[in-house]
C-alpha positions as CSV (number, residue, x, y, z in Angstrom):
1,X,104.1,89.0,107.0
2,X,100.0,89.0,106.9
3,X,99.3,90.2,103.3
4,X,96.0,91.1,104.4
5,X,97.1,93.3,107.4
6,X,100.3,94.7,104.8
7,X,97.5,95.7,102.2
8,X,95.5,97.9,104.7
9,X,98.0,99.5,106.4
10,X,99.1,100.7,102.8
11,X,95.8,101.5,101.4
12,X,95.1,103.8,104.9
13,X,98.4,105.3,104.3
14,X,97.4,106.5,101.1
15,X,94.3,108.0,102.5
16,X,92.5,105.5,99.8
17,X,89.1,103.7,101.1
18,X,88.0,100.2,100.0
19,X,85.3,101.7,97.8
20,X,87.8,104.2,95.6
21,X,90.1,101.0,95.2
22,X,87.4,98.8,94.6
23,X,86.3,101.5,91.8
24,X,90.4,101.8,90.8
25,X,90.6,98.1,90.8
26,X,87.5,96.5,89.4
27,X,87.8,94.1,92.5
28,X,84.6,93.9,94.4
29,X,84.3,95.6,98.3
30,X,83.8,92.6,99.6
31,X,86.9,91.1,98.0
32,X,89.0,93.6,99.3
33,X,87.7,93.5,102.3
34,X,87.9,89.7,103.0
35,X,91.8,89.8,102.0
36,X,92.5,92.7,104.7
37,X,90.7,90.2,107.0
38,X,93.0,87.3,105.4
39,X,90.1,85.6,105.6
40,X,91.0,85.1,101.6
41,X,94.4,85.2,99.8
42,X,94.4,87.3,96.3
43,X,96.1,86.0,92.9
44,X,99.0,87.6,91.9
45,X,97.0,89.6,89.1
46,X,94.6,90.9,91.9
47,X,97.3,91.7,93.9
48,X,99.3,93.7,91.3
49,X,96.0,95.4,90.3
50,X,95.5,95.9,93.9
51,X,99.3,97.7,94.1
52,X,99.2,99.3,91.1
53,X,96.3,101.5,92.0
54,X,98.4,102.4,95.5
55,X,101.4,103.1,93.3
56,X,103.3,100.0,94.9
57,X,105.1,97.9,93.4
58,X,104.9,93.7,94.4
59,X,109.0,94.5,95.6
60,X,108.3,97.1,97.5
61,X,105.2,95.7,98.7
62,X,107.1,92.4,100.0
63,X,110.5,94.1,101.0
64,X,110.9,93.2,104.7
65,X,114.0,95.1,105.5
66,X,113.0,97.4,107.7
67,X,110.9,100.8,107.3
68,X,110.2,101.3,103.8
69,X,109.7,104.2,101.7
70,X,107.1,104.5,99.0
71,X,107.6,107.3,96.8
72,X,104.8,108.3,94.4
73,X,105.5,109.2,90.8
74,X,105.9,113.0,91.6
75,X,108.7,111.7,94.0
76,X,110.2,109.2,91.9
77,X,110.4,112.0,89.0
78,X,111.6,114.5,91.4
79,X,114.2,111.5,92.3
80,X,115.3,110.8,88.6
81,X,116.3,114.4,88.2
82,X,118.6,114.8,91.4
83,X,120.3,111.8,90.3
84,X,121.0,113.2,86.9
85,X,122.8,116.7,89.1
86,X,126.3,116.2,90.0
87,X,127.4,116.0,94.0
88,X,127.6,120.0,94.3
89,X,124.5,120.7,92.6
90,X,122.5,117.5,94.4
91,X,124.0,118.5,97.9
92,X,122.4,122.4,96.7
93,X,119.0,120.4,96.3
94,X,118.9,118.9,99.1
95,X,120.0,122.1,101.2
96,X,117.3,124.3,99.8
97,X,114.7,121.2,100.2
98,X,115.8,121.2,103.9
99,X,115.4,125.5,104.1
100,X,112.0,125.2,102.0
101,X,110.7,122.7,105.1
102,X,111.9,124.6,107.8
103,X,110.0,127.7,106.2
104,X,107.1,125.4,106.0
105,X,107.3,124.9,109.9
106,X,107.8,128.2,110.9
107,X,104.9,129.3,108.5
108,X,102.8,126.7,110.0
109,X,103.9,127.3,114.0
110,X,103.0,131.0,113.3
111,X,99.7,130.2,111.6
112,X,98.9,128.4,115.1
113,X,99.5,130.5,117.1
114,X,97.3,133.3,115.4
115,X,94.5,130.8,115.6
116,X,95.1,130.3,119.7
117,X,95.1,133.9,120.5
């Protein structure tokens, strides 16, 4: 794994640019910048300050095992809460989530259309 490489692809993926996690982070531009080029290697302390302010985790940010998945805290609350539901009442969740997206397409394939014509 290139760390460097790893950190910018995640930072990107969070829509976040160097100078707003430089600003999160109190780590210089320049530093952030040379460790996406791995042209440095950041301390563990500037690497968790790094994570924290992308809502990562140093786990999640070294798991390997294939596509991962990281939720943000609205997720990871949302999460906590279908856990606490029994099966019926998860599987309901989880059904109306599914209708609520579907909605969300249509809406959104409709909306398109309109702006084509």
């Amino acid at each position: 794994m290139n760390l460097g490489t790893r950190l910018k692809e995640l930072r990107e993926m969070r829509g976040i640019s160097v100078y707003r996690l430089s600003r999160l982070t109190d780590v210089s531009e320049n530093h952030i910048h040379s460790i996406e080029r791995s042209e440095k290697q950041p301390t563990i302390y500037t690497l968790e300050k790094l994570l924290n302010a992308l809502q990562i985790s140093l786990s999640e940010f070294f798991y390997e095992g294939g596509e991962a998945i990281f939720p943000s805290d609205y997720e990871k609350e949302l999460l906590f809460h279908i856990r606490q539901l029994n099966p019926e009442k998860s599987a309901a969740m989880l059904q109306l989530a599914k209708l609520l997206h579907e909605e969300y397409v249509l809406l959104n394939q409709i909306s398109t259309e309109d702006i084509e014509s």
